[in-house]
N, C-alpha and C positions, 0 to 999 in steps of 0.2 A: 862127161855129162850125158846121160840120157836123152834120146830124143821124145818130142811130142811127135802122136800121129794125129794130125790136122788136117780136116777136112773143110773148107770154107762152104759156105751154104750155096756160092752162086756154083762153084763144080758139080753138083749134085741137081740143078736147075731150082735152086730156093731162091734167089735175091730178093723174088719178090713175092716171098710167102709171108704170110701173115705170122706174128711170134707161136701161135699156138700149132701154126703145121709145121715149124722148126721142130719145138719141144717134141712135138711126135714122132718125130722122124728122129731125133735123138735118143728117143725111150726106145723104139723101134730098133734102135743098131747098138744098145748100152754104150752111147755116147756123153761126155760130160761135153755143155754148151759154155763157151765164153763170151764175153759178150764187152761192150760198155757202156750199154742201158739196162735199166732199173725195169725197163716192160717184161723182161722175162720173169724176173721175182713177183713182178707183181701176178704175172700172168696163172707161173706155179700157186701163188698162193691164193687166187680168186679159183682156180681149179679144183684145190685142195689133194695137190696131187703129189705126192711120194716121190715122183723122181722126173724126169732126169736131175743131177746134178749140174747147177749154175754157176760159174764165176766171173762177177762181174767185175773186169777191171776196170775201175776210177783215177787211169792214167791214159791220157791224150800224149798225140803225136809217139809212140815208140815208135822205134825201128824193130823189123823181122827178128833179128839175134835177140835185142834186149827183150822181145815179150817173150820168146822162145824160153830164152833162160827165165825169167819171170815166172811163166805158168810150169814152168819143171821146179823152180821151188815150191810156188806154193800145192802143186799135185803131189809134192813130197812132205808138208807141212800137213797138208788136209785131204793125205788121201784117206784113212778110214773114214773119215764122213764124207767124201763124195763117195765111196762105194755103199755107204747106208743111205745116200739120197740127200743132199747138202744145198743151202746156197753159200754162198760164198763170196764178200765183197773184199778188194783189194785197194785198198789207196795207201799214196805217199802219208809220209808225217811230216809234218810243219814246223818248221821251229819260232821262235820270236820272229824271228827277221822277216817270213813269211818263204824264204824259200825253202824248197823240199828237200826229200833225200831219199833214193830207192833202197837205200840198202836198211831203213827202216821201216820195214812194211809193216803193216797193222790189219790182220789175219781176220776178219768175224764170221763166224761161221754159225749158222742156225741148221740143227736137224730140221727137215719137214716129214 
């Protein structure tokens, strides 16, 4: 397996930057940002801006390994469009019973 090269925003001294001085600072270094809020898409798209690419994962509580492996599929599922400038949302799939399952991810990806 490949690895991610992950940079957390508070090593860098962002914890407590605002979403749009993340994005910049990730267009600035051709960074793809992950995330598990919806403020960064919204953010990109009130900008109207091209890139960075976003992924937003719509799974709470991972552990380190399991997102690691996680974002190394889906950076392998949708890497052409994060390198054309993507968002990208990642949730579980649901079945009748209401519980979930990782190994059925549901991939949407929008060009911006």
């Amino acid at each position: 397996m490949r690895s991610c090269d992950i940079i957390h925003v508070a090593d860098i001294g962002l914890s407590a930057a605002e979403y749009t001085q993340i994005l910049q600072k990730a267009e600035e270094h051709k960074r793809v940002v992950h995330t598990l809020y919806a403020d960064f898409h919204a953010s990109l798209a009130l900008s109207e801006a091209t890139s960075p690419s976003v992924i937003r994962i719509r799974i709470e509580r991972l552990r380190a390994q399991s997102l690691t492996e996680l974002l190394t599929k889906v950076i392998g599922q949708c890497k052409e469009d994060l390198e054309q400038g993507a968002v990208v949302t990642v949730k579980t799939h649901r079945n009748s019973c209401g519980s979930s399952s990782l190994t059925k991810l549901r991939c949407i990806t929008q060009i911006i």
